[in-house]
DRENTORKOL-3810 file (N, C-alpha, C; in nm, 4 decimals):
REM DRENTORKOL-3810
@n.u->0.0811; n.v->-0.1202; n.w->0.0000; ca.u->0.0000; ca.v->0.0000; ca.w->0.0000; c.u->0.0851; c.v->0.1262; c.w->0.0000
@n.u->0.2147; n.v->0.1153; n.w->0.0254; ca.u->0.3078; ca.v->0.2267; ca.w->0.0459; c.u->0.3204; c.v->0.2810; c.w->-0.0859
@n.u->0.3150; n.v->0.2379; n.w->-0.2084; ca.u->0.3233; ca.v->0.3337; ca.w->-0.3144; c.u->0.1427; c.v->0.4423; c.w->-0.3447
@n.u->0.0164; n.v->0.4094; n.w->-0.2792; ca.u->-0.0330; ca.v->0.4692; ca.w->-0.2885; c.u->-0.0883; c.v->0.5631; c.w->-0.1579
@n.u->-0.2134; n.v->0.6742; n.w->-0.1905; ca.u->-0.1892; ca.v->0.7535; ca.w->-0.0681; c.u->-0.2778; c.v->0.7041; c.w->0.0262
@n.u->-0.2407; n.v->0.6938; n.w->0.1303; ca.u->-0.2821; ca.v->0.6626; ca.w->0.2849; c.u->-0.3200; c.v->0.7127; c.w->0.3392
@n.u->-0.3642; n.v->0.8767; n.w->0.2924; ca.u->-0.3460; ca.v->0.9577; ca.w->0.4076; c.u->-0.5861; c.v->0.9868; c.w->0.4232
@n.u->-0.6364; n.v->0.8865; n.w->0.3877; ca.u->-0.7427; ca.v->0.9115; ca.w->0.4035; c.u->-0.7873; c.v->0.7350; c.w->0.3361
@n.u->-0.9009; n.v->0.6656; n.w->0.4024; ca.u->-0.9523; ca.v->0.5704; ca.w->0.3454; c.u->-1.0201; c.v->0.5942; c.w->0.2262
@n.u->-1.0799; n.v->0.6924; n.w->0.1925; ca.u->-1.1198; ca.v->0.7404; ca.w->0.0572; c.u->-0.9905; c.v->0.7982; c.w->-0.0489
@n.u->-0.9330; n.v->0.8490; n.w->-0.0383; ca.u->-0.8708; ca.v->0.8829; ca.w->-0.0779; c.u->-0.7783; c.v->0.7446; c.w->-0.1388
@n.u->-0.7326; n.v->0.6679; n.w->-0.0551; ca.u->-0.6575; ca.v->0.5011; ca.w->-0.0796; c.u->-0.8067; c.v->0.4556; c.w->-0.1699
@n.u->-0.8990; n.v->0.4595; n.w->-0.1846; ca.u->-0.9875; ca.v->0.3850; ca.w->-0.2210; c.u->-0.9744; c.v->0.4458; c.w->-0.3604
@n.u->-1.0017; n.v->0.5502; n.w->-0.3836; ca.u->-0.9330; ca.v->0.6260; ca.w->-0.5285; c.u->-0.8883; c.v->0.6003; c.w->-0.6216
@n.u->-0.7271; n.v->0.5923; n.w->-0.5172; ca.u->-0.5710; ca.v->0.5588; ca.w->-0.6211; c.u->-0.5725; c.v->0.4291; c.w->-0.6620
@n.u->-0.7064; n.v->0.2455; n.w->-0.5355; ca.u->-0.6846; ca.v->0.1635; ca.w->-0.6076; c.u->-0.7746; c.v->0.1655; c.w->-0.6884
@n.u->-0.8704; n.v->0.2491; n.w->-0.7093; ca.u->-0.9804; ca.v->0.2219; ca.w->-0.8254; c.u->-0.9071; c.v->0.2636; c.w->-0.9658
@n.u->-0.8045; n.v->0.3701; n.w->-0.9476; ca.u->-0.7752; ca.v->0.4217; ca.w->-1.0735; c.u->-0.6431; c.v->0.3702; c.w->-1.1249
@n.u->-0.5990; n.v->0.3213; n.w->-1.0307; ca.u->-0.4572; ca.v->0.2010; ca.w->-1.0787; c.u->-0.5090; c.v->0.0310; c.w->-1.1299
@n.u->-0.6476; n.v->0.0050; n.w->-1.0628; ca.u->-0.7034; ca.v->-0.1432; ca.w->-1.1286; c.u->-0.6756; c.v->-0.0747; c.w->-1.3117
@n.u->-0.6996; n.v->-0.0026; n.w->-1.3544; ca.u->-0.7184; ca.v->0.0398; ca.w->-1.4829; c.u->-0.5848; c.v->-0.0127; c.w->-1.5760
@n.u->-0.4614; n.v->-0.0598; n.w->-1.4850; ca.u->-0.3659; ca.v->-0.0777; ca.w->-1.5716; c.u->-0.2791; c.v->-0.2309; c.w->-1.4647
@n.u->-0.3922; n.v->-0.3072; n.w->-1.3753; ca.u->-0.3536; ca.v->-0.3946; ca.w->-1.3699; c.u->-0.4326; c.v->-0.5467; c.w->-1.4520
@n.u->-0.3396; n.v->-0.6571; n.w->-1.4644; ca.u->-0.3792; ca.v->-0.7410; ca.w->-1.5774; c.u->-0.3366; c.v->-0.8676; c.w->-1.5135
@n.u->-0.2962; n.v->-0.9063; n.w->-1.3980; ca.u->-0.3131; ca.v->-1.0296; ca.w->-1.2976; c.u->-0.4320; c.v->-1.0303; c.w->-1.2247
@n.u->-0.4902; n.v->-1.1447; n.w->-1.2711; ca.u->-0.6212; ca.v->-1.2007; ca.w->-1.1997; c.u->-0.5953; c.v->-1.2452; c.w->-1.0501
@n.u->-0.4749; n.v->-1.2957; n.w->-1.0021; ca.u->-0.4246; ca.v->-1.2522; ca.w->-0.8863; c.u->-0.4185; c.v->-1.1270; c.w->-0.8073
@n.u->-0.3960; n.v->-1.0770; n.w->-0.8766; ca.u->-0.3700; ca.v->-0.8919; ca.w->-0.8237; c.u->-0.4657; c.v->-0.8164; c.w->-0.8585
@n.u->-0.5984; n.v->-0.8741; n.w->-0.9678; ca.u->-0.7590; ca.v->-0.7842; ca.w->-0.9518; c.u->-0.8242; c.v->-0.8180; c.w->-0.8284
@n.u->-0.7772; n.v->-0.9426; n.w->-0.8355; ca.u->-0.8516; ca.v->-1.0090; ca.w->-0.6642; c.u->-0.8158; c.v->-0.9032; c.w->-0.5693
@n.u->-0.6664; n.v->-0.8918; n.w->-0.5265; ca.u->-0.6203; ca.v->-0.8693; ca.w->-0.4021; c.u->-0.6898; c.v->-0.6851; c.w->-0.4021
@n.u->-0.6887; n.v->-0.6562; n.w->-0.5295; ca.u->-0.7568; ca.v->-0.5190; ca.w->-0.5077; c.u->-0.8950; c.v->-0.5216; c.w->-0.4939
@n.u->-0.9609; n.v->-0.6248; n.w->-0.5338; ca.u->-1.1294; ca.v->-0.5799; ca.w->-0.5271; c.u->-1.1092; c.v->-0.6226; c.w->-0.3808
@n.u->-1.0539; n.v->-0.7093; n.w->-0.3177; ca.u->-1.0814; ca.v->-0.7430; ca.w->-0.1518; c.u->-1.0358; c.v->-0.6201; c.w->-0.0543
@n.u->-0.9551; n.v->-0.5110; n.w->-0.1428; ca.u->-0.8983; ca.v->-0.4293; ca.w->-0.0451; c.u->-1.0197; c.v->-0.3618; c.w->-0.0619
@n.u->-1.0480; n.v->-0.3725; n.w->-0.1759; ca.u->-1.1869; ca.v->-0.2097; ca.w->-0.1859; c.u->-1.2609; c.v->-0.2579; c.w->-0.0940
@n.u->-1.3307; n.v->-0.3831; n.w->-0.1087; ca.u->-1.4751; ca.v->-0.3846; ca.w->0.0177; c.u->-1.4198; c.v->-0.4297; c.w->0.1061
@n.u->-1.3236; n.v->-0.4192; n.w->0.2061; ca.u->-1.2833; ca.v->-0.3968; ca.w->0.3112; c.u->-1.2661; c.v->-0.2527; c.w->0.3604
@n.u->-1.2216; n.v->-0.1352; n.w->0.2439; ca.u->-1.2427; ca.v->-0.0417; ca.w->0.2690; c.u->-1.3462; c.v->0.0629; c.w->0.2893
@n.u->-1.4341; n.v->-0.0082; n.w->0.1902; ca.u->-1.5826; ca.v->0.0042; ca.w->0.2215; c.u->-1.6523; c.v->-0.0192; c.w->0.3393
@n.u->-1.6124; n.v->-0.1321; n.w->0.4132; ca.u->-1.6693; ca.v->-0.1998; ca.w->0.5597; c.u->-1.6254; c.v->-0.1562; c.w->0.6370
@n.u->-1.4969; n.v->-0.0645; n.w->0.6672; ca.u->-1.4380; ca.v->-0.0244; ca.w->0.7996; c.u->-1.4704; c.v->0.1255; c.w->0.7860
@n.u->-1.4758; n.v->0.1649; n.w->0.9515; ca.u->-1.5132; ca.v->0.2944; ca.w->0.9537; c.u->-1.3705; c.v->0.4305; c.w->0.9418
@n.u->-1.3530; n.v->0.5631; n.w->0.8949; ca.u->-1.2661; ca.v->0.5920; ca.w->0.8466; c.u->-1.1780; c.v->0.5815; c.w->0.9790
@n.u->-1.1918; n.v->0.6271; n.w->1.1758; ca.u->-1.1215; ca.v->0.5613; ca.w->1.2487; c.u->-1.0496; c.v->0.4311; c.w->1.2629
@n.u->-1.1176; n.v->0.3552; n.w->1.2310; ca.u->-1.0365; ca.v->0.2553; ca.w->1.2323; c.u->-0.9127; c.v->0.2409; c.w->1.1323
@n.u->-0.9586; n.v->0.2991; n.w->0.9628; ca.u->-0.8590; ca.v->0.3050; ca.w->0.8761; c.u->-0.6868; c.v->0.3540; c.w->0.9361
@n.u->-0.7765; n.v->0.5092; n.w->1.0003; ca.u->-0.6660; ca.v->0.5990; ca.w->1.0626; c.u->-0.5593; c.v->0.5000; c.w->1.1599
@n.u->-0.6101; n.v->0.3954; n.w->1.2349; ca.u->-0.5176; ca.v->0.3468; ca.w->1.3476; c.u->-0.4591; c.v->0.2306; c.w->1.2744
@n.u->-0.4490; n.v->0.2209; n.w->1.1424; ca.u->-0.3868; ca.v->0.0864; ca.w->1.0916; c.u->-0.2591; c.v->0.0971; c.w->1.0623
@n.u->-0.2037; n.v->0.2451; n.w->1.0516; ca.u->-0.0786; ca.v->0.2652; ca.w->1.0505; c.u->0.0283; c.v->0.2170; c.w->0.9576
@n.u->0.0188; n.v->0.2236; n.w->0.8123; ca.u->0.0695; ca.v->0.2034; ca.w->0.7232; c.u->0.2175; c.v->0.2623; c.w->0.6956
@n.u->0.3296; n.v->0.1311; n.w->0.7153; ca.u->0.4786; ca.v->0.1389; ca.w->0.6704; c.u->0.5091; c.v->0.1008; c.w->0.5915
@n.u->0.6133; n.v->0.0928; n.w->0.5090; ca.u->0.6955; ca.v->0.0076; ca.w->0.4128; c.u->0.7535; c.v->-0.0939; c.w->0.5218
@n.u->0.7379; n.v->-0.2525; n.w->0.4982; ca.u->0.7231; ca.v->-0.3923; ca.w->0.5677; c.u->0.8920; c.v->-0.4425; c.w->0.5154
@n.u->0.9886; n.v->-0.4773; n.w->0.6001; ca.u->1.0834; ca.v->-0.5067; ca.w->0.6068; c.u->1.0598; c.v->-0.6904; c.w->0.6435
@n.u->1.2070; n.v->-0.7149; n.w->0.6605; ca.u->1.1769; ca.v->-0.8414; ca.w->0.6459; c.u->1.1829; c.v->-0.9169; c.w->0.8334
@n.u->1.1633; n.v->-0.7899; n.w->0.8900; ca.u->1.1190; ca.v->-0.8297; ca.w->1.0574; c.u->1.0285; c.v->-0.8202; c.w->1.0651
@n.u->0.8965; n.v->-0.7793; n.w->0.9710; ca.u->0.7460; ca.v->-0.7507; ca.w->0.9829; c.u->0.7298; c.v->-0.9328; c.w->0.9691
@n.u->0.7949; n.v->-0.9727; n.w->0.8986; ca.u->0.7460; ca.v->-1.1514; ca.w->0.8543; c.u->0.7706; c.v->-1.2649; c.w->0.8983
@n.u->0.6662; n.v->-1.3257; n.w->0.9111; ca.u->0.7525; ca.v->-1.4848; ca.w->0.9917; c.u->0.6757; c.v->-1.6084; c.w->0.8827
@n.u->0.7394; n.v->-1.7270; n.w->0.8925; ca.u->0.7368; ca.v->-1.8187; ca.w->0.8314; c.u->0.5867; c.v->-1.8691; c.w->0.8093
@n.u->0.4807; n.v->-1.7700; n.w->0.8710; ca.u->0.2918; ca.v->-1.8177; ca.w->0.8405; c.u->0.2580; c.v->-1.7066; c.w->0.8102
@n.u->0.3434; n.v->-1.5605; n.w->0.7800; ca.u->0.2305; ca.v->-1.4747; ca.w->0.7300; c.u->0.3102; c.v->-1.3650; c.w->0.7944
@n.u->0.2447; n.v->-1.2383; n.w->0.7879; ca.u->0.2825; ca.v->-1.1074; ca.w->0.8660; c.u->0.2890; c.v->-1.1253; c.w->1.0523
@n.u->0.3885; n.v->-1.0859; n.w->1.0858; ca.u->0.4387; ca.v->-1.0864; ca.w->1.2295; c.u->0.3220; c.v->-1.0328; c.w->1.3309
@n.u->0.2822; n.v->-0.8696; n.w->1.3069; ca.u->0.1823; ca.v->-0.8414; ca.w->1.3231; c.u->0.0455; c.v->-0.8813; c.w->1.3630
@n.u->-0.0219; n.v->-0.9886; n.w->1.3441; ca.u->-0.1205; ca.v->-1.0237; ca.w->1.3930; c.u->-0.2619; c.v->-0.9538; c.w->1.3910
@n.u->-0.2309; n.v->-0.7765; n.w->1.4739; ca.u->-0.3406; ca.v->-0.6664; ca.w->1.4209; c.u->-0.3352; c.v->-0.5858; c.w->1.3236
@n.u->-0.2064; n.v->-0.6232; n.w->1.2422; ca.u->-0.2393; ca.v->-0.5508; ca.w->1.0890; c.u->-0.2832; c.v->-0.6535; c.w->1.0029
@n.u->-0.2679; n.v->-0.7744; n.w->1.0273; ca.u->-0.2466; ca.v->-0.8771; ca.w->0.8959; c.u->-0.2675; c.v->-1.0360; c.w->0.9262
@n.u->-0.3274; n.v->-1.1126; n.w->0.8776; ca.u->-0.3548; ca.v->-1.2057; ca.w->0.9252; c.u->-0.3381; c.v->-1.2946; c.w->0.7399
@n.u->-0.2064; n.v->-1.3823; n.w->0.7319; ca.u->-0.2126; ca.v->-1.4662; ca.w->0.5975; c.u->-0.2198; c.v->-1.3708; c.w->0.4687
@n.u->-0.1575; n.v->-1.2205; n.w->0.4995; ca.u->-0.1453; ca.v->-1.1177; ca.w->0.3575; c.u->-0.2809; c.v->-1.0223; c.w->0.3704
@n.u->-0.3256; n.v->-1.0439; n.w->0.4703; ca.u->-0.4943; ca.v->-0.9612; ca.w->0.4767; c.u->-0.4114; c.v->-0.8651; c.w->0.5614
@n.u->-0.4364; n.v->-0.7439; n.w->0.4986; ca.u->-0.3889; ca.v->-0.6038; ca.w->0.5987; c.u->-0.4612; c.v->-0.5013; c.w->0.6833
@n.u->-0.6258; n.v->-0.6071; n.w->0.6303; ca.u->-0.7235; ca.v->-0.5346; ca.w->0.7751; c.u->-0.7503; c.v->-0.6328; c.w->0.8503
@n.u->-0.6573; n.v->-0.7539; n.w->0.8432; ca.u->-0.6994; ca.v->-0.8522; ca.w->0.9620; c.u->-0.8477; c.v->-0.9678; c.w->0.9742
@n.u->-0.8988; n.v->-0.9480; n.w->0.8449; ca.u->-1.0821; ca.v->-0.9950; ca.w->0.8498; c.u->-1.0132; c.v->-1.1463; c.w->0.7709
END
């Protein structure tokens, strides 16, 4: 999510609607339509406390993101 903007759940909802336009992995239409209605379902507080970094390789362990309340198996709202 670090290459687009964060700084509002609408606003992130935006940049992935208008970047699907030039993606072409059916893998990676997925992972964006699941971000949209997740972004749709959470309220914009909660967006605000999710706290979006660029993920190093201490964010990761051998089942998924380290984290637990950002990420659960590559899911970065945890659902």
């Amino acid at each position: 999510m670090y290459i687009f903007d964060t700084a509002s759940r609408e606003t992130l909802r935006n940049d992935l609607i208008a970047a699907l336009h030039d993606v072409y992995e059916p893998e990676m239409i997925a992972v964006f339509g699941s971000t949209l209605e997740k972004l749709d379902t959470i309220t914009d507080e909660d967006f605000a406390a999710i706290g979006f970094h660029i993920a190093d390789d201490d964010d990761f362990t051998d089942g998924g993101y380290a984290d637990s309340t950002l990420a659960v198996d590559g899911d970065a709202f945890g659902d």
